[in-house]
ROSE-4610 file (N, C-alpha, C; in Angstrom, 1 decimal, always signed):
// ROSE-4610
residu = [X/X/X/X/X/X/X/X/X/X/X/X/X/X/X/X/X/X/X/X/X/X/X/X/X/X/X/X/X/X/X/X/X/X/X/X/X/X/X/X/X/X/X/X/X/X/X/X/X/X/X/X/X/X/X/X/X/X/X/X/X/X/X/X/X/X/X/X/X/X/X/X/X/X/X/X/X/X/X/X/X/X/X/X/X/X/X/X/X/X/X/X/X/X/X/X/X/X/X/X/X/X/X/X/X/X/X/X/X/X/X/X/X/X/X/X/X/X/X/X/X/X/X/X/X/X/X/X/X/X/X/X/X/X/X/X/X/X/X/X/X/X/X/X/X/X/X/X/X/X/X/X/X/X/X/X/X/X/X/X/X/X/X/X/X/X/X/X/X/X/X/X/X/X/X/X/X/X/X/X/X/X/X/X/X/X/X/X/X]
num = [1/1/1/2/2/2/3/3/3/4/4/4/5/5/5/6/6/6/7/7/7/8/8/8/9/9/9/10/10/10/11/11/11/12/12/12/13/13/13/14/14/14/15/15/15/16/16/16/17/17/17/18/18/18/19/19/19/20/20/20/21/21/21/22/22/22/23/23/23/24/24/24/25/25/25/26/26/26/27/27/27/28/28/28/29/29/29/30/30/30/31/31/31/32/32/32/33/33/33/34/34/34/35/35/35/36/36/36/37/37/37/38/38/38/39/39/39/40/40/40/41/41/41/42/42/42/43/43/43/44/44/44/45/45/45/46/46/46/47/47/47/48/48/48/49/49/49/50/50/50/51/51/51/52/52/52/53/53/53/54/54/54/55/55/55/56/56/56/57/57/57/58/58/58/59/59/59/60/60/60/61/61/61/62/62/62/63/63/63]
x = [+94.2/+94.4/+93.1/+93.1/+92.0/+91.4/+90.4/+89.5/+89.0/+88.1/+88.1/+87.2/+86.7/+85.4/+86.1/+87.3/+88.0/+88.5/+89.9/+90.5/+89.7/+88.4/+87.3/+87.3/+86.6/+86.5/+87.9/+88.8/+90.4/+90.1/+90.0/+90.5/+89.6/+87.8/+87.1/+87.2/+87.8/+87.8/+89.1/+90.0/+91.2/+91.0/+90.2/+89.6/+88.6/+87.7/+86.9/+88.2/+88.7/+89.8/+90.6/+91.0/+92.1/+90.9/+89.4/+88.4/+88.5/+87.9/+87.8/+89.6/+90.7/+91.9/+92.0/+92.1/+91.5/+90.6/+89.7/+88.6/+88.7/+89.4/+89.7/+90.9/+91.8/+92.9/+92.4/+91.8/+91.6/+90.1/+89.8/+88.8/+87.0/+87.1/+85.6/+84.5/+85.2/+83.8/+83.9/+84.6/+84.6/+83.3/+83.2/+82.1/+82.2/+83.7/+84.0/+83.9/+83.8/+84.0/+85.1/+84.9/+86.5/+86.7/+88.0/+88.4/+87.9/+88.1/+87.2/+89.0/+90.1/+91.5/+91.3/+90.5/+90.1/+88.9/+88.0/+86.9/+87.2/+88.0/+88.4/+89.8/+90.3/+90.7/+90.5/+89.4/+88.7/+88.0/+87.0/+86.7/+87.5/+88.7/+89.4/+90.0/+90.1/+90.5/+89.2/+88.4/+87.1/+86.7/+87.0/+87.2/+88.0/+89.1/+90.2/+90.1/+89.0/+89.3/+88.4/+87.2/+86.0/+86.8/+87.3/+88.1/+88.9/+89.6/+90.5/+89.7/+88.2/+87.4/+87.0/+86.7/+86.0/+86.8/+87.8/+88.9/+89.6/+89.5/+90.4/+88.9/+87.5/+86.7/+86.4/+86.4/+86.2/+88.1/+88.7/+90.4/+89.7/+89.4/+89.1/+87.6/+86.6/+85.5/+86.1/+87.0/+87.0/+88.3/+88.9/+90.1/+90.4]
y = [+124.5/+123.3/+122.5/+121.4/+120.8/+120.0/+120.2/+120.5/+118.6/+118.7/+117.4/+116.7/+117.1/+116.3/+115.7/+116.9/+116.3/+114.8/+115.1/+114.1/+113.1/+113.1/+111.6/+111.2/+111.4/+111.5/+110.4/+111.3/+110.7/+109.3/+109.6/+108.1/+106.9/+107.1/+106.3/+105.4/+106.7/+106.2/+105.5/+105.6/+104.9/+103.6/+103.2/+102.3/+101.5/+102.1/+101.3/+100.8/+101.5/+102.0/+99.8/+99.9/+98.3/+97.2/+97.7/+96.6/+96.3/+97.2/+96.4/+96.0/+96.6/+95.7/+94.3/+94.2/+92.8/+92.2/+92.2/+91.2/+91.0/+91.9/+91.8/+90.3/+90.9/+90.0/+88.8/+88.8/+87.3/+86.8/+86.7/+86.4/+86.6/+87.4/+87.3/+87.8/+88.3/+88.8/+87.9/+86.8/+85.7/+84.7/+84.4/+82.9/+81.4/+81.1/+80.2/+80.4/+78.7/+78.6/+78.9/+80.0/+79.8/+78.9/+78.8/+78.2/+78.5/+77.9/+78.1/+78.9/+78.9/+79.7/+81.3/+81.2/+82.8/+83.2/+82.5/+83.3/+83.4/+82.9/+82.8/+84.4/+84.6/+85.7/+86.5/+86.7/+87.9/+88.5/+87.5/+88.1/+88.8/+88.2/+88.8/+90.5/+90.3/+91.4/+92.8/+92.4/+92.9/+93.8/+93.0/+93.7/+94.5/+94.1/+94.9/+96.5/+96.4/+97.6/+98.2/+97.7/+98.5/+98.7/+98.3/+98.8/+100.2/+99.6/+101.4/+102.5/+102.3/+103.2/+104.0/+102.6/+103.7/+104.3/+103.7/+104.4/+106.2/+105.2/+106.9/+108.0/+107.5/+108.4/+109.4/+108.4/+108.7/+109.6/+109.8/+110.3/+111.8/+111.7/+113.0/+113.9/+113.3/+113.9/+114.4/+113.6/+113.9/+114.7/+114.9/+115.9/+116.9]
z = [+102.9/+103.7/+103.7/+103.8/+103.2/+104.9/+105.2/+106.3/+106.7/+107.4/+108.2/+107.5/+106.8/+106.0/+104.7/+104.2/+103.0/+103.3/+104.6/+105.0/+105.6/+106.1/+105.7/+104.8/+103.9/+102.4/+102.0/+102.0/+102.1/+102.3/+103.6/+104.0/+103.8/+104.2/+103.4/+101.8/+101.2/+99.7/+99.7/+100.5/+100.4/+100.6/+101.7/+102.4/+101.6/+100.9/+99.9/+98.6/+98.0/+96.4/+97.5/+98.9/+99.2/+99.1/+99.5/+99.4/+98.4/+96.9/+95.7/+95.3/+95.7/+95.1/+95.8/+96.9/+98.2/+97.1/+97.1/+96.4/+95.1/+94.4/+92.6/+93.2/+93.7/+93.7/+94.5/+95.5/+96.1/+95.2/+93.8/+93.1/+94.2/+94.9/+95.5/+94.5/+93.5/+92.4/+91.1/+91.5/+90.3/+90.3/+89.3/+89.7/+89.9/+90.5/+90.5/+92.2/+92.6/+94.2/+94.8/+95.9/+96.7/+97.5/+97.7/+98.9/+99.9/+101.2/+102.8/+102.8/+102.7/+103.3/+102.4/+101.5/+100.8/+101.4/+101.7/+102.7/+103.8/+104.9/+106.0/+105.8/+105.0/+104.8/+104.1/+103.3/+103.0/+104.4/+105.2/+105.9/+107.0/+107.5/+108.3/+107.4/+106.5/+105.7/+106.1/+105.5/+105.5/+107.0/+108.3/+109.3/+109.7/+108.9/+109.3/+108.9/+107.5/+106.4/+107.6/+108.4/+108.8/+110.1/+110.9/+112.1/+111.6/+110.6/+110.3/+109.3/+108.9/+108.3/+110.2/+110.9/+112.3/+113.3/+113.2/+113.8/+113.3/+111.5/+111.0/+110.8/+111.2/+111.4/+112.6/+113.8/+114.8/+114.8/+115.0/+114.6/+113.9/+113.1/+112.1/+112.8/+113.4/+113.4/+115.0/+116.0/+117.1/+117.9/+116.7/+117.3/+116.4]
């Protein structure tokens, strides 16, 4: 059965694995200028990933 540090692990890397698909797909690693409607939702993106990294942390380290 795979223990609490695994299922961090898990879920961090799952969490990093939608950041770089999120940014591959909305060009943030391109060299062209984005739009203010692609930075205005990347960043909402971006929070959203770090809310459910400290959530599904705090979840795993605290129960």
């Amino acid at each position: 059965m795979i223990g609490k540090l695994g299922i961090l692990i898990t879920i961090l890397s799952l969490v990093f694995l939608f950041f770089i698909v999120i940014s591959l797909g909305a060009g943030a690693f391109s060299k062209k200028e984005k739009k203010p409607e692609i930075k205005k939702y990347l960043k909402s993106i971006y929070v959203l990933l770090v809310i459910i990294a400290l959530l599904g942390s705090i979840l795993v380290l605290f129960l």
